[in-house]
C-alpha positions as CSV (number, residue, x, y, z in Angstrom):
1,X,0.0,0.0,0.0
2,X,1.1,3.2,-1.3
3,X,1.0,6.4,1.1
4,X,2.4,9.3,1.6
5,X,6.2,10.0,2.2
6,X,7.0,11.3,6.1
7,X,7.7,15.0,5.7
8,X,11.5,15.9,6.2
9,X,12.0,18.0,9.2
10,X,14.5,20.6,8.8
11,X,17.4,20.0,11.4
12,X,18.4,23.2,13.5
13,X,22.3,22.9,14.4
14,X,24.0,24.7,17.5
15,X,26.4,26.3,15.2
16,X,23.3,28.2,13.5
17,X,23.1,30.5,17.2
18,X,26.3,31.4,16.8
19,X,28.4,33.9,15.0
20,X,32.4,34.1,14.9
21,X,33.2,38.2,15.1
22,X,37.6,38.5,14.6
23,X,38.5,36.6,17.6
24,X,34.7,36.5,20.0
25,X,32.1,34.0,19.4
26,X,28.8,36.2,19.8
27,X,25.1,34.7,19.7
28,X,22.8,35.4,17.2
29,X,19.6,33.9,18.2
30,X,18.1,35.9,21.4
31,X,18.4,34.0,24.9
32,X,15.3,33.2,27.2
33,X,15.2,36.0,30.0
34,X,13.1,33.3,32.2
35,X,15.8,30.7,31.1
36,X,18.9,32.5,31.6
37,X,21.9,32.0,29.3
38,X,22.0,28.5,27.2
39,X,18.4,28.4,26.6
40,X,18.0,30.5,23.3
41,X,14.6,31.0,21.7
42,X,13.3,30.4,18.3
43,X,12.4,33.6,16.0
44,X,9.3,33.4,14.4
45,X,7.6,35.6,11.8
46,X,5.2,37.3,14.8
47,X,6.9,36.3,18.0
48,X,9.7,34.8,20.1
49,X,9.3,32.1,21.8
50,X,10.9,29.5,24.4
51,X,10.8,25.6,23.7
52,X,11.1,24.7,27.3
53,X,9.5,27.4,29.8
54,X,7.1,28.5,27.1
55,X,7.8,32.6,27.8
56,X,6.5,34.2,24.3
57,X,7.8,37.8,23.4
58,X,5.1,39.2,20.5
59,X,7.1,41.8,17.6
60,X,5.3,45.4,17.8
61,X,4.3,45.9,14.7
C-alpha cells in the first residue's frame, strides 16, 4: 500500500546560534530571560518564543 512520504524535518544545528566576530564567538539567536543564558529562543515571523518554559515575546508591529 502506497502512502504518503513522512515530511522531512529541517534540522536546526548549535552552530546556526552562533556567530564568529575577529576573535569573539557572539550569539545570534536571542536568549530566554526566564531561562537564563544557554536556553536561546526560536524567532518566528510574529513572536519569540521558548521551547522549554514557554515565555513568548510578540514583535510590535
Amino acid at each position: 500500500m502506497a502512502g504518503k512520504a513522512p515530511a522531512k524535518k529541517s534540522s536546526v544545528s548549535k552552530k546556526d546560534a552562533y556567530k564568529v566576530e575577529g576573535d569573539k564567538v557572539v550569539r545570534v539567536k536571542p536568549v530566554c530571560p526566564k531561562c537564563g543564558p544557554g536556553v536561546f529562543m526560536a524567532v518566528h515571523k510574529d513572536r519569540k518564543a521558548c521551547g522549554r518554559c514557554g515565555y513568548t515575546e510578540f514583535n510590535k508591529e
